[in-house]
C-alpha positions, 0 to 999 in steps of 0.5 A: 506547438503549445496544444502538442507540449501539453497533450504530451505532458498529460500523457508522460503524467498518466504513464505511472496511473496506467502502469499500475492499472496493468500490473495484476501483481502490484498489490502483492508486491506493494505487500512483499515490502511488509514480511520483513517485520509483518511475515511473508503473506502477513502472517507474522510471528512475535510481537509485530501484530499479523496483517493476514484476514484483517479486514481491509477497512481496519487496515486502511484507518490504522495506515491513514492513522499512522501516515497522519501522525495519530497512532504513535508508531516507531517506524509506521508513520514513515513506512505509510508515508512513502504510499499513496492512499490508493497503494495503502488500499492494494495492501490492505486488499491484499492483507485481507484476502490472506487467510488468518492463522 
């Protein structure tokens, strides 16, 4: 009986691993959450820097900056925080493959 408890609850803890692993979409729409300030696809106007053609790598160190507390943001630090480092990386990726204007 305790072999089976287990064996279930290592396959409930996989079930969101696996999920994201099927969704082509996920980067795209881990991405979406950020046009609101960042423009759809990246590609802002204004103020707010455009996130479109950045290299993924820039991208990723200003997210882990944010997450970690040392870039100074006003509201990044607490966006990056609600990501995991692999759902940071999909938005990077995704940011990058968008043409620049």
């Amino acid at each position: 009986m305790q072999a089976w408890m287990i064996s279930a609850a290592l396959a409930a803890a996989c079930l969101p691993a696996a999920a994201q692993a099927q969704d082509t979409n996920l980067a795209r729409n881990l991405a979406a959450t950020c046009a609101n300030c960042h423009g759809t696809n990246g590609q802002a106007r204004g103020e707010i820097p455009p996130l479109a053609g950045v290299p993924a790598e820039k991208t990723i160190a200003l997210l882990a900056a944010f997450k970690s507390g040392a870039m100074p943001a006003t509201i990044m630090h607490q966006i990056a925080k609600g990501y995991s480092d692999e759902q940071l990386r999909l938005v990077a990726g995704y940011f990058a493959a968008q043409p620049a204007k």
